[in-house]
PQR file with spaces between the fields and no chain letter, atoms N, CA, C, O and H, PARSE charges and radii, in Angstrom:
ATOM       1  N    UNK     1     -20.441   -6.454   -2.314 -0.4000 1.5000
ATOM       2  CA   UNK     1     -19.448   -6.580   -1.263 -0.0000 2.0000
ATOM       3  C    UNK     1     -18.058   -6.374   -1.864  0.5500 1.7000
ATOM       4  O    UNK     1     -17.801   -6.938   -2.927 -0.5500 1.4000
ATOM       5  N    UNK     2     -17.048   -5.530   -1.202 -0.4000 1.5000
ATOM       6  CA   UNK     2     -15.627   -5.547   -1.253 -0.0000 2.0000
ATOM       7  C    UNK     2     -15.386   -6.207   -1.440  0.5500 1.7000
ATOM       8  O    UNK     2     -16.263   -7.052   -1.260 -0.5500 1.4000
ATOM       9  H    UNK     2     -17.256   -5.071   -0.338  0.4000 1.0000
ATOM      10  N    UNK     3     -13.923   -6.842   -2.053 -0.4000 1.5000
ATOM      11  CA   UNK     3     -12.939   -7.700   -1.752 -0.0000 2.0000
ATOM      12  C    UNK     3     -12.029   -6.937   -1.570  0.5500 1.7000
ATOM      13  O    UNK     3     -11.726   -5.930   -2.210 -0.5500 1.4000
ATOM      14  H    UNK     3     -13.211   -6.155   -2.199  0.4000 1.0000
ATOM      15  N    UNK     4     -11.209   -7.731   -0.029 -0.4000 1.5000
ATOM      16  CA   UNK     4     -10.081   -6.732    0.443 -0.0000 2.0000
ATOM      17  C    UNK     4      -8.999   -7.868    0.290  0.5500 1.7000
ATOM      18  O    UNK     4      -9.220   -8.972    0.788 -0.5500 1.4000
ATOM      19  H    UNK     4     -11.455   -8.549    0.491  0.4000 1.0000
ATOM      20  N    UNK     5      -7.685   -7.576   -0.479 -0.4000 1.5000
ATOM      21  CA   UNK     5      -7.002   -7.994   -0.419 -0.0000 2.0000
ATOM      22  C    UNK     5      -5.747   -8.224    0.947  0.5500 1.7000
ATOM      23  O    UNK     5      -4.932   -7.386    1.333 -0.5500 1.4000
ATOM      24  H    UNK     5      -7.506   -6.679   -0.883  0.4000 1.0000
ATOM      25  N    UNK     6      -5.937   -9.539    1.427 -0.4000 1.5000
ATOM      26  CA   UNK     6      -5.015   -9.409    2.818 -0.0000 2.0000
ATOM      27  C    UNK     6      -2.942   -9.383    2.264  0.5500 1.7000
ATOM      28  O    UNK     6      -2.228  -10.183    1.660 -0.5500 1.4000
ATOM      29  H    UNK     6      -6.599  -10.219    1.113  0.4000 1.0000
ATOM      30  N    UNK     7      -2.736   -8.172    2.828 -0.4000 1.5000
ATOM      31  CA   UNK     7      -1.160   -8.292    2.370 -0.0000 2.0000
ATOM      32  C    UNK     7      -0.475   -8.712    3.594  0.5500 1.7000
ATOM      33  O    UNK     7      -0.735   -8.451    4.769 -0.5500 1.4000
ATOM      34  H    UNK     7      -3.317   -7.522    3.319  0.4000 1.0000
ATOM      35  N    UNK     8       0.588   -9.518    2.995 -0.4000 1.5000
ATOM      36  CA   UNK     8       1.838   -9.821    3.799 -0.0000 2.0000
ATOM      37  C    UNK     8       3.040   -8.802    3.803  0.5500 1.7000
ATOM      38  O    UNK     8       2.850   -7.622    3.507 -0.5500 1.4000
ATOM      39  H    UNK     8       0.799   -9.730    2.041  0.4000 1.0000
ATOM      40  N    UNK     9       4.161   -9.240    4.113 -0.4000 1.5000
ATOM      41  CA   UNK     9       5.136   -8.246    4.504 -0.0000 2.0000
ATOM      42  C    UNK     9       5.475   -8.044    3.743  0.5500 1.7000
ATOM      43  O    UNK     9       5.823   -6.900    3.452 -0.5500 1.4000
ATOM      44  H    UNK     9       4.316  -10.198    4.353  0.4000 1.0000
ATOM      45  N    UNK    10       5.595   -9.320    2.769 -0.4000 1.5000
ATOM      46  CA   UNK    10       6.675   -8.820    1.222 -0.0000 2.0000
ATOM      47  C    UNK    10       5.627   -8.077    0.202  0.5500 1.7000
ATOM      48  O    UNK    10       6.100   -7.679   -0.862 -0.5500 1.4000
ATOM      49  H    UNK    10       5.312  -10.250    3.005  0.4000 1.0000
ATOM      50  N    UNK    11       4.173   -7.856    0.470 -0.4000 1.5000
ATOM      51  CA   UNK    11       3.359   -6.896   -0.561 -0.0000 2.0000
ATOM      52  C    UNK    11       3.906   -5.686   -0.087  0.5500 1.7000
ATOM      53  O    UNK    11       4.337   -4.755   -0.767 -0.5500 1.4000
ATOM      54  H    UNK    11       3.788   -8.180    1.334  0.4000 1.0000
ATOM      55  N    UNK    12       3.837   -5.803    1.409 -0.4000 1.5000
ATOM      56  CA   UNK    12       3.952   -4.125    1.851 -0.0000 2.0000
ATOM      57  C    UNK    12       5.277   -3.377    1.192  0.5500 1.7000
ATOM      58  O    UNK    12       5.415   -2.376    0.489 -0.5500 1.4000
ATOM      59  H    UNK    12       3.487   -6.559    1.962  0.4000 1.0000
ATOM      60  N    UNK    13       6.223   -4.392    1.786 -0.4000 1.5000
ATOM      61  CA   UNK    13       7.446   -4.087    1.203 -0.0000 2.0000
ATOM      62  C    UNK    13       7.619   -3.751   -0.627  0.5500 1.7000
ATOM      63  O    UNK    13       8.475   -2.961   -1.025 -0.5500 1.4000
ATOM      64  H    UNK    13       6.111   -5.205    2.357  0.4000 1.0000
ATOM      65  N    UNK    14       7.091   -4.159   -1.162 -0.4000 1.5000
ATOM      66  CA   UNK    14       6.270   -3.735   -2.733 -0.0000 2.0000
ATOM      67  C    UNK    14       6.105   -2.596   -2.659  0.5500 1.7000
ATOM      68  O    UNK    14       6.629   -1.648   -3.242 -0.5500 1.4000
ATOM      69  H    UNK    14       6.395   -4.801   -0.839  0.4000 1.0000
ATOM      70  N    UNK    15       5.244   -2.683   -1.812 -0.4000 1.5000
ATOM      71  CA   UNK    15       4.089   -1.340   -2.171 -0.0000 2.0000
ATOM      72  C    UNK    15       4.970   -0.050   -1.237  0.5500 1.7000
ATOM      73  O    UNK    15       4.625    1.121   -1.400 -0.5500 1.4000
ATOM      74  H    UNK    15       4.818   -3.453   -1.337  0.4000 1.0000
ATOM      75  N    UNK    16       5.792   -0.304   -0.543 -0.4000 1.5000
ATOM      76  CA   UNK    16       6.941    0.601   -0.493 -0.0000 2.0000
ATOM      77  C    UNK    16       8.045    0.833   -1.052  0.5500 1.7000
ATOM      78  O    UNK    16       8.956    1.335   -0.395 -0.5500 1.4000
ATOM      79  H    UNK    16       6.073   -1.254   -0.411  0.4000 1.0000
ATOM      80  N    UNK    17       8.172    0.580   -2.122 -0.4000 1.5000
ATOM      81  CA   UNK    17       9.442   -0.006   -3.297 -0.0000 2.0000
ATOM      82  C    UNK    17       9.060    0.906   -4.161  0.5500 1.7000
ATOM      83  O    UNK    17       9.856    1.612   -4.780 -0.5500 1.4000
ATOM      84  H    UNK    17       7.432    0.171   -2.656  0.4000 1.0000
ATOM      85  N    UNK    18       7.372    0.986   -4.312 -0.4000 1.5000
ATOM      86  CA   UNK    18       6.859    1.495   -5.556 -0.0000 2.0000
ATOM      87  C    UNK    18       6.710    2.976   -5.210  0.5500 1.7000
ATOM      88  O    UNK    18       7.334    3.849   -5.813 -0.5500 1.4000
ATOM      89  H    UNK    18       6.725    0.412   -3.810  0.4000 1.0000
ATOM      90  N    UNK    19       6.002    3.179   -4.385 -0.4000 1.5000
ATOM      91  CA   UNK    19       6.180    4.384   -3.589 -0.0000 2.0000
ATOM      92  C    UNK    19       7.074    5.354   -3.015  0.5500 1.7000
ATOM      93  O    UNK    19       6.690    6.433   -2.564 -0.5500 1.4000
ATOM      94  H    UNK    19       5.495    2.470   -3.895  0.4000 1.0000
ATOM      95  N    UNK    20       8.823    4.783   -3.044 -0.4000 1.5000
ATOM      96  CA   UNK    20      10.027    5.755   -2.853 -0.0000 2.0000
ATOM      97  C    UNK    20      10.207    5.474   -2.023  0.5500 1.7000
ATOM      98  O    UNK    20      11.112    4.649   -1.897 -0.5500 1.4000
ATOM      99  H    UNK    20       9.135    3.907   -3.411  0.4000 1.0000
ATOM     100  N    UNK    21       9.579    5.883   -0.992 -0.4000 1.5000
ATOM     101  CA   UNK    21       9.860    5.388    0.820 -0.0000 2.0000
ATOM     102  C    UNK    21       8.758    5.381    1.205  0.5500 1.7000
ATOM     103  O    UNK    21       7.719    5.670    0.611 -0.5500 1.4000
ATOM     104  H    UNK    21       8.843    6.553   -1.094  0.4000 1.0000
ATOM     105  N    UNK    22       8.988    4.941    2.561 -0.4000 1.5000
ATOM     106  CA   UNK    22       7.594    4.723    4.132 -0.0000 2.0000
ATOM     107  C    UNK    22       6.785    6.008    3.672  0.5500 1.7000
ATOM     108  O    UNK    22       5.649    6.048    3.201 -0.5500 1.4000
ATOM     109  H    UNK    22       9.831    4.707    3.044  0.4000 1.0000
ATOM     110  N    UNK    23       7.634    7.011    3.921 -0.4000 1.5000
ATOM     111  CA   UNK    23       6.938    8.348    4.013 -0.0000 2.0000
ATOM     112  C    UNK    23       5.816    8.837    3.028  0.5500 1.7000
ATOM     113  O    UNK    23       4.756    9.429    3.227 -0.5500 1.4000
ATOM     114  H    UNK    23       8.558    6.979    4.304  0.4000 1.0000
ATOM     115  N    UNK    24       6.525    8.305    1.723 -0.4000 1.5000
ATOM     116  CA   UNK    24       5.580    8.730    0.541 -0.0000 2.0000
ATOM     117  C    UNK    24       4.343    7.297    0.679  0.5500 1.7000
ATOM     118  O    UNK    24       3.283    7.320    0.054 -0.5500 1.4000
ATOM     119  H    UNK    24       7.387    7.823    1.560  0.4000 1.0000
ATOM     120  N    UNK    25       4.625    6.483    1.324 -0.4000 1.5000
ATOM     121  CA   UNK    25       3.336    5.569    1.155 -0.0000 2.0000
ATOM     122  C    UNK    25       2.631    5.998    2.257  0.5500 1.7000
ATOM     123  O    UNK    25       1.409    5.861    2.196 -0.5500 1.4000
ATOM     124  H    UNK    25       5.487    6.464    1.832  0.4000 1.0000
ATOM     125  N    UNK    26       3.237    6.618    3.521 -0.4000 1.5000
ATOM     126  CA   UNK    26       2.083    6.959    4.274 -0.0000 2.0000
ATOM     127  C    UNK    26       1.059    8.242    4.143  0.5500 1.7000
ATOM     128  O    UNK    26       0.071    8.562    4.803 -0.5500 1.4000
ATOM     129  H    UNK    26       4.230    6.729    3.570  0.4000 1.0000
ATOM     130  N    UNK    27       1.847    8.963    2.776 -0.4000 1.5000
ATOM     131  CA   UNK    27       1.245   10.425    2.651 -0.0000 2.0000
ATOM     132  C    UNK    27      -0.067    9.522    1.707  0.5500 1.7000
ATOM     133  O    UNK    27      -1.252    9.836    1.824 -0.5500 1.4000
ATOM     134  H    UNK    27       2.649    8.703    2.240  0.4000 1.0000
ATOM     135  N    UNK    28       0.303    8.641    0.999 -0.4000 1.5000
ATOM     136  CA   UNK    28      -0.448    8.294   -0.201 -0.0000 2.0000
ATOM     137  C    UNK    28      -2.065    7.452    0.930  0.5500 1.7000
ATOM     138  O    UNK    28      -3.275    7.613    0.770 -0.5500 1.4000
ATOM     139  H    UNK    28       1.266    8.386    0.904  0.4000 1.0000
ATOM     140  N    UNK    29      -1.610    6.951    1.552 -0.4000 1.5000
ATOM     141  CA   UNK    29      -2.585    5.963    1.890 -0.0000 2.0000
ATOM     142  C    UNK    29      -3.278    6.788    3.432  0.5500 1.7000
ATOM     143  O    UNK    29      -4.390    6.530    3.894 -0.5500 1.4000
ATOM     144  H    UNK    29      -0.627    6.820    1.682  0.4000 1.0000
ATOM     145  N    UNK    30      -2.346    7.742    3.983 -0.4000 1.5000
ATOM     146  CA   UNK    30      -2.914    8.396    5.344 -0.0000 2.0000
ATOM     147  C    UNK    30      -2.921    7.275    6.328  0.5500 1.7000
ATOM     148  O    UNK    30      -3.905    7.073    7.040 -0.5500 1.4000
ATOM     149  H    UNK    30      -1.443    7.951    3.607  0.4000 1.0000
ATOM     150  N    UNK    31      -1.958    6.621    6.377 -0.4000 1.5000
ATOM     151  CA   UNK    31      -1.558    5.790    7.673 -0.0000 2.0000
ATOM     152  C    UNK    31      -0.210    6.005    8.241  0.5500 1.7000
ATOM     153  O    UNK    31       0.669    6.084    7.383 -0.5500 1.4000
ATOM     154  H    UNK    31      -1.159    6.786    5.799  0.4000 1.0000
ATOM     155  N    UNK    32      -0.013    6.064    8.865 -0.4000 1.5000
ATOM     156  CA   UNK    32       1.420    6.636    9.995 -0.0000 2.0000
ATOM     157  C    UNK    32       2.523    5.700    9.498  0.5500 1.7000
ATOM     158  O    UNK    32       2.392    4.481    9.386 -0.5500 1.4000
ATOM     159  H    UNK    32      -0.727    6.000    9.562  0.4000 1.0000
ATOM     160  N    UNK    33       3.624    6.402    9.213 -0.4000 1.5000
ATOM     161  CA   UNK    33       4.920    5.737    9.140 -0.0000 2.0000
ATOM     162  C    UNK    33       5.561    4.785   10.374  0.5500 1.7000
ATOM     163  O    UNK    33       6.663    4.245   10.285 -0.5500 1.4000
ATOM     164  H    UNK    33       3.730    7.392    9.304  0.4000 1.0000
ATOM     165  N    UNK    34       4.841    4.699   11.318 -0.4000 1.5000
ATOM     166  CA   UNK    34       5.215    3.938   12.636 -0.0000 2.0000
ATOM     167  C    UNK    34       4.656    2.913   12.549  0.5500 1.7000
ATOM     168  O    UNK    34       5.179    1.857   12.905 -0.5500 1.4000
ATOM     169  H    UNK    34       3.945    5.138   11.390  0.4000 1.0000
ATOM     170  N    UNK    35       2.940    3.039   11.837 -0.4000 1.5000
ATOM     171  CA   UNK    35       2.057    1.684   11.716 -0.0000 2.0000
ATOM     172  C    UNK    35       2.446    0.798   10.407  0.5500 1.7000
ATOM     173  O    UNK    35       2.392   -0.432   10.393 -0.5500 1.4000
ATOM     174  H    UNK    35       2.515    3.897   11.548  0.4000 1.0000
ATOM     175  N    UNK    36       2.948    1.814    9.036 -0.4000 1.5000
ATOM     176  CA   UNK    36       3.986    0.805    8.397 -0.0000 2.0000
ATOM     177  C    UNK    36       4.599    0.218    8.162  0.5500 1.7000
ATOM     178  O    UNK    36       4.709   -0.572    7.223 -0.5500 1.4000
ATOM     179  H    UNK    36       2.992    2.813    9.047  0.4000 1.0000
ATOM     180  N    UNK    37       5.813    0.741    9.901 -0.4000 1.5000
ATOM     181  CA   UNK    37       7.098    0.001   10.018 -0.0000 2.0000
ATOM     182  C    UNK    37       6.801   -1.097   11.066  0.5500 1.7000
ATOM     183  O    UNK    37       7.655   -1.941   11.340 -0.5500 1.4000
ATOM     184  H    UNK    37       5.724    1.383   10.663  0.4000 1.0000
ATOM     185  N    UNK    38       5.860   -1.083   11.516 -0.4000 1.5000
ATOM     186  CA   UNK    38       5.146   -1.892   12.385 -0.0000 2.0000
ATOM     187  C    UNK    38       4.413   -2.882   12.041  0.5500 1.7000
ATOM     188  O    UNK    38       4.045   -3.706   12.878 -0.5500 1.4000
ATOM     189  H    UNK    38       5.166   -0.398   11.293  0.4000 1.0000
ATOM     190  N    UNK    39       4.016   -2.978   10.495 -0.4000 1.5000
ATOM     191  CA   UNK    39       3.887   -3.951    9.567 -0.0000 2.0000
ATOM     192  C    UNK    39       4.853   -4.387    8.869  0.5500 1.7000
ATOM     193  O    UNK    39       4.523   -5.415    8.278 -0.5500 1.4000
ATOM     194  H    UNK    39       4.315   -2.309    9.816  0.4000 1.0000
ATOM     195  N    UNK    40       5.725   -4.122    8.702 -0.4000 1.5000
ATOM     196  CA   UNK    40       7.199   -4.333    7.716 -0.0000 2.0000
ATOM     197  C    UNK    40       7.736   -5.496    8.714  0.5500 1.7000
ATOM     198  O    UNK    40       7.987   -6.631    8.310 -0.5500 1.4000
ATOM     199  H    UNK    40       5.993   -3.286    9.182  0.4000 1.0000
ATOM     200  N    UNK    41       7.929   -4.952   10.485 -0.4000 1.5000
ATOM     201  CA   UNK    41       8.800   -5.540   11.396 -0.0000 2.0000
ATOM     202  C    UNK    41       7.979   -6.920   11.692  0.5500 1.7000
ATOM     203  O    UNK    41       8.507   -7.927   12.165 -0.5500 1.4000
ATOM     204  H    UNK    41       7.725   -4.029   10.813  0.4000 1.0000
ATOM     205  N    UNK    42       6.759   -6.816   11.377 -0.4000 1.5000
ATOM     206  CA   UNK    42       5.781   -8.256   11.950 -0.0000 2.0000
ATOM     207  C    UNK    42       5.343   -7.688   13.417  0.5500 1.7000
ATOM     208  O    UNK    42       4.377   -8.398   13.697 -0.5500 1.4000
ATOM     209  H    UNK    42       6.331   -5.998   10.993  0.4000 1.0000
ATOM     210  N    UNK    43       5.510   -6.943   14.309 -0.4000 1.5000
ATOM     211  CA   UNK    43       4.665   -6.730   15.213 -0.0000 2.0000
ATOM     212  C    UNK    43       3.306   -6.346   15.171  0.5500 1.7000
ATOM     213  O    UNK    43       2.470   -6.606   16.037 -0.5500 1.4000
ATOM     214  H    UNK    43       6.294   -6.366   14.081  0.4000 1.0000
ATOM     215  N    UNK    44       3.170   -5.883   14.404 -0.4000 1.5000
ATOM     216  CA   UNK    44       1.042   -5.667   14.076 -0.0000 2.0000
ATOM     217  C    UNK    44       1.256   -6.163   12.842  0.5500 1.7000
ATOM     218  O    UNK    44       2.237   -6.018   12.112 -0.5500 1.4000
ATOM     219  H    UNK    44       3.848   -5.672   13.700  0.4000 1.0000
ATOM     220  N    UNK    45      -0.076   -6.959   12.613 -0.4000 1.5000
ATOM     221  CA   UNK    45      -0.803   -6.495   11.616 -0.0000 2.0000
ATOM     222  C    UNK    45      -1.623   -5.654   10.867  0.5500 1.7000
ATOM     223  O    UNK    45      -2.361   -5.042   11.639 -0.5500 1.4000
ATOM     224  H    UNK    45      -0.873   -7.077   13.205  0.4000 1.0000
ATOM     225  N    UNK    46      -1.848   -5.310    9.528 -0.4000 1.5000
ATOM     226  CA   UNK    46      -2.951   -4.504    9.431 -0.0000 2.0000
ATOM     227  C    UNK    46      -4.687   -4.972   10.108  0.5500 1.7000
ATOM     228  O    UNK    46      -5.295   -6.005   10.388 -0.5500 1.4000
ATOM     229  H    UNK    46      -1.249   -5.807    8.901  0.4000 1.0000
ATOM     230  N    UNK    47      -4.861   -3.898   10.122 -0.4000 1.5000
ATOM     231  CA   UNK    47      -6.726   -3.598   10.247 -0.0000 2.0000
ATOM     232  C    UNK    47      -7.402   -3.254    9.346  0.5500 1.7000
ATOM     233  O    UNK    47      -7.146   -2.293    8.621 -0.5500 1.4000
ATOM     234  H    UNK    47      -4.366   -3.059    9.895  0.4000 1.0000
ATOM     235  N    UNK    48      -8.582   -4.146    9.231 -0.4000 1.5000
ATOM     236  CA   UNK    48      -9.007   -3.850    7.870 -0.0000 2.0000
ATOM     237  C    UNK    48      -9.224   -2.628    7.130  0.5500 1.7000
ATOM     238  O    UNK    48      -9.182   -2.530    5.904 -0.5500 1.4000
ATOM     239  H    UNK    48      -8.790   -4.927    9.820  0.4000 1.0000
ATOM     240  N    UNK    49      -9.504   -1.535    8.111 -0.4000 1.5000
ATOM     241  CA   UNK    49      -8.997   -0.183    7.769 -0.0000 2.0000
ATOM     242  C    UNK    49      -8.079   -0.032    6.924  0.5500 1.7000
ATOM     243  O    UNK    49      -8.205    0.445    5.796 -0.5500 1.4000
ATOM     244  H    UNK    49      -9.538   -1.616    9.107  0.4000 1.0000
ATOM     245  N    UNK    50      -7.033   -0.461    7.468 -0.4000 1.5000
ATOM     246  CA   UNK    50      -5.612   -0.172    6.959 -0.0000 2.0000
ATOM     247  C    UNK    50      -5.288   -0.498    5.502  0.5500 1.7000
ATOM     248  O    UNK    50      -4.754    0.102    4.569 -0.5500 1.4000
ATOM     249  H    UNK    50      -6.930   -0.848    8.385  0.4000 1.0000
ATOM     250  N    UNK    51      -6.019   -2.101    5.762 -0.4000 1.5000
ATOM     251  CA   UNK    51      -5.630   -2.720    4.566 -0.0000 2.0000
ATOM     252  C    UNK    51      -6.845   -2.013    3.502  0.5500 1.7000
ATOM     253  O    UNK    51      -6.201   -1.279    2.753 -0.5500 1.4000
ATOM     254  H    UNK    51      -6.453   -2.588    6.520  0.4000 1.0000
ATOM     255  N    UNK    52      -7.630   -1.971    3.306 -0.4000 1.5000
ATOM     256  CA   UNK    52      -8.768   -0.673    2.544 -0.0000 2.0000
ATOM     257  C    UNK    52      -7.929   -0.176    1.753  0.5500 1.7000
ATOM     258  O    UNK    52      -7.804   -0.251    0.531 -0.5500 1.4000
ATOM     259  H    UNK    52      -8.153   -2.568    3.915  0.4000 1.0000
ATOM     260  N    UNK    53      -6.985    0.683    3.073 -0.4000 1.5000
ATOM     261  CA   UNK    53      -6.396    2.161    2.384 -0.0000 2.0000
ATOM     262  C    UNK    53      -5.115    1.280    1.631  0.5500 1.7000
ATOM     263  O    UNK    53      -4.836    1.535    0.459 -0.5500 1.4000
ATOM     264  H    UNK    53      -7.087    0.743    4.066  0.4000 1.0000
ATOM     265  N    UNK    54      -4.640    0.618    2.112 -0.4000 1.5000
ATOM     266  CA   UNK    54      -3.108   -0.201    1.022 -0.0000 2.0000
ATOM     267  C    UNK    54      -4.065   -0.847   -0.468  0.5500 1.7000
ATOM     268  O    UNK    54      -3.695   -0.574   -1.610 -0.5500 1.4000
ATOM     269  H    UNK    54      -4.866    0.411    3.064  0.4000 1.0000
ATOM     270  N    UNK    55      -5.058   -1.541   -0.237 -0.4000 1.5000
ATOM     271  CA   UNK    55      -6.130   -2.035   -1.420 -0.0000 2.0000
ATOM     272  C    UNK    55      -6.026   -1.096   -2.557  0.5500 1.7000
ATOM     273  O    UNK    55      -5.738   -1.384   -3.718 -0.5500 1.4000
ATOM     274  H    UNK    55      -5.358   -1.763    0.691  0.4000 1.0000
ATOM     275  N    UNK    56      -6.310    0.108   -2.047 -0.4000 1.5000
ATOM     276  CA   UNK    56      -6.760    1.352   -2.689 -0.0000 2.0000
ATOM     277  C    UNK    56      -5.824    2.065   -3.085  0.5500 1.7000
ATOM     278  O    UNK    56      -6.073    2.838   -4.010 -0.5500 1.4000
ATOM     279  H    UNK    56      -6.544    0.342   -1.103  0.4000 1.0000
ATOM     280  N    UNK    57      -4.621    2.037   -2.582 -0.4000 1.5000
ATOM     281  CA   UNK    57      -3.633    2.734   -3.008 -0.0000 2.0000
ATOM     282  C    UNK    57      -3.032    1.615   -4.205  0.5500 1.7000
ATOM     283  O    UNK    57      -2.722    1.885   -5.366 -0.5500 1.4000
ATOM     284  H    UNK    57      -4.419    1.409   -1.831  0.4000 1.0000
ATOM     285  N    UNK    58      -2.990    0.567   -3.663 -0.4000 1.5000
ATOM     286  CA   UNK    58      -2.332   -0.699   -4.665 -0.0000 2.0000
ATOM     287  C    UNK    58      -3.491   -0.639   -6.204  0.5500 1.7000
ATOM     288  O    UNK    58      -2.963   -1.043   -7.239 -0.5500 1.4000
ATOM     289  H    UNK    58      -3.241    0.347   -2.720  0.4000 1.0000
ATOM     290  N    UNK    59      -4.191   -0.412   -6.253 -0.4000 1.5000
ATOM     291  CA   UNK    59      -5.509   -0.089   -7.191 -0.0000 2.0000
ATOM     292  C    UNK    59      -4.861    1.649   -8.272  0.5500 1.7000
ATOM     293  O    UNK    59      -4.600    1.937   -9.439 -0.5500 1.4000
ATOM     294  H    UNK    59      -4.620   -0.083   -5.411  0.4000 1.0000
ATOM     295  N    UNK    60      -4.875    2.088   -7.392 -0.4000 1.5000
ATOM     296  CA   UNK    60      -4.495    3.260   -7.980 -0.0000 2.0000
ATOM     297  C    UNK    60      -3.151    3.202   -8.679  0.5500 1.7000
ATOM     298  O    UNK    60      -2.939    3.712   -9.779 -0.5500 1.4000
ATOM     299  H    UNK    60      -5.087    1.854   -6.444  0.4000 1.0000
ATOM     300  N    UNK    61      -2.356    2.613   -8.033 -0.4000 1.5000
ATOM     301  CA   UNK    61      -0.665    2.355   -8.940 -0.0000 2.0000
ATOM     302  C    UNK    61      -0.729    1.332   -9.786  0.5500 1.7000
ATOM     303  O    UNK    61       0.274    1.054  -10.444 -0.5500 1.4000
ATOM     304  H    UNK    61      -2.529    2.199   -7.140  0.4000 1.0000
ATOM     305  N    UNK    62      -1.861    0.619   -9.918 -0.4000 1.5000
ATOM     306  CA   UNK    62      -1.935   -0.210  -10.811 -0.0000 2.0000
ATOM     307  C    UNK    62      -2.715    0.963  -12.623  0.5500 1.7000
ATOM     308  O    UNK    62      -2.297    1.028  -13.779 -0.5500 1.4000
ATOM     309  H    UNK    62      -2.675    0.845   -9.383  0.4000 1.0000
ATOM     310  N    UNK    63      -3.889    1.612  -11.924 -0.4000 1.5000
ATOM     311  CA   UNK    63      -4.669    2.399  -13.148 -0.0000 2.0000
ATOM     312  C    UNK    63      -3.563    3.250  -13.311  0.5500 1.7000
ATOM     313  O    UNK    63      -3.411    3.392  -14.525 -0.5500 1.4000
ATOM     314  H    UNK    63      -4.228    1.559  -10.984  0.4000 1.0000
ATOM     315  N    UNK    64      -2.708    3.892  -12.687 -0.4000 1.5000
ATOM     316  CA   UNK    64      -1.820    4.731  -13.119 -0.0000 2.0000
ATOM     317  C    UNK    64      -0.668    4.204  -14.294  0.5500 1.7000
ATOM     318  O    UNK    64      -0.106    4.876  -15.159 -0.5500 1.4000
ATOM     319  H    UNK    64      -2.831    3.778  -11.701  0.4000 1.0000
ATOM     320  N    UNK    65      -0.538    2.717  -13.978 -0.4000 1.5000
ATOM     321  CA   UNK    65       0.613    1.823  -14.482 -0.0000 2.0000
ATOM     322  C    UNK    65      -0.261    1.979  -16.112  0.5500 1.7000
ATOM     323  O    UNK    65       0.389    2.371  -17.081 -0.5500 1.4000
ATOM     324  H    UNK    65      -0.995    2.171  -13.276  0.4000 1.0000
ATOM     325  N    UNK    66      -1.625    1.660  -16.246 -0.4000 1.5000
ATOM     326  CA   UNK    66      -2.264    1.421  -17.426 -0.0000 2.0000
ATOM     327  C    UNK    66      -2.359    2.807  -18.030  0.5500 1.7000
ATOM     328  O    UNK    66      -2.312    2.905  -19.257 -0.5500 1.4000
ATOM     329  H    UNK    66      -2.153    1.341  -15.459  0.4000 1.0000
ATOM     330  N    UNK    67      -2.506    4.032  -17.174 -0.4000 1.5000
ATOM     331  CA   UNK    67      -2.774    4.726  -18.456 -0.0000 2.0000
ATOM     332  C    UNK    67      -1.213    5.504  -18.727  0.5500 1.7000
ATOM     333  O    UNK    67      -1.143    6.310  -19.655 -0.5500 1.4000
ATOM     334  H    UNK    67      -2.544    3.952  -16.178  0.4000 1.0000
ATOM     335  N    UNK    68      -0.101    5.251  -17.962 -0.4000 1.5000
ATOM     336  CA   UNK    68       0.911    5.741  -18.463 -0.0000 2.0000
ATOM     337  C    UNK    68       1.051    4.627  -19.755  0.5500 1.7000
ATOM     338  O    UNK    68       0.591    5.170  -20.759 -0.5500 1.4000
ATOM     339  H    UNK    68      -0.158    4.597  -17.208  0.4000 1.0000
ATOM     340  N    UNK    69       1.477    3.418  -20.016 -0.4000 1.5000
ATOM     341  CA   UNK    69       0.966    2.275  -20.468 -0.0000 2.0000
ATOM     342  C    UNK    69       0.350    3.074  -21.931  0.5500 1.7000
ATOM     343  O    UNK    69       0.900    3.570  -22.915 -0.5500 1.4000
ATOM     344  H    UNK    69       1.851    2.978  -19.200  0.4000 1.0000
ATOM     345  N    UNK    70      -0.645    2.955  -21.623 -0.4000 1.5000
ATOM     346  CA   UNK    70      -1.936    3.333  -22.892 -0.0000 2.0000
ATOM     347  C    UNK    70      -0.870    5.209  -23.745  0.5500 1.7000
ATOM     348  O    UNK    70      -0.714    5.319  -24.961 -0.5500 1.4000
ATOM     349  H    UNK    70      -1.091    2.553  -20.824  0.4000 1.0000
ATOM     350  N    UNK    71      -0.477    6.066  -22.957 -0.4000 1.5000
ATOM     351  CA   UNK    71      -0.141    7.376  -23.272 -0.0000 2.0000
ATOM     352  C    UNK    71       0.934    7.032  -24.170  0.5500 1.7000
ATOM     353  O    UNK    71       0.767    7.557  -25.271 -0.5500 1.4000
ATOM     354  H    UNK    71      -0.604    5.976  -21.969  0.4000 1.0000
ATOM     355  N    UNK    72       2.037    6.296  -24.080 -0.4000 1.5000
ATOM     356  CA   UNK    72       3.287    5.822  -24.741 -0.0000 2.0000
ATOM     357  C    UNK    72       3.329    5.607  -25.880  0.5500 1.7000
ATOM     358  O    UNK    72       4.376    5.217  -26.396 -0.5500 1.4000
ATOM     359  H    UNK    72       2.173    5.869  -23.185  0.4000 1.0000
């Protein structure tokens, strides 16, 4: 079984910090810049869908963090 990590506003907000802008996190993860800002503002939450694809993207900027990390 998965474990899906549930994010709050201030992960998202992270995980858009790390990413440049909305735009580049929605190209990265394939969720709409409207359903991002729509998590940022507190009117939706994610769906576990959603959160999958933020899991997975947050996963990936992490192995990326290690092997730039490891290359140095």
């Amino acid at each position: 079984m998965t474990q899906v990590e549930i994010f709050e506003i201030e992960d998202i907000k992270k995980l858009v910090e790390r990413a440049g802008s909305m735009y580049r996190l929605s190209k990265s993860t394939g969720l709409q810049q409207t359903q991002i800002g729509n998590y940022l503002n507190g009117r939706t939450k994610p769906s576990v869908n959603s959160l999958l694809k933020l899991n997975q993207y947050k996963s990936q900027e992490v192995d990326n963090a290690v092997i730039n990390t490891k290359a140095s």
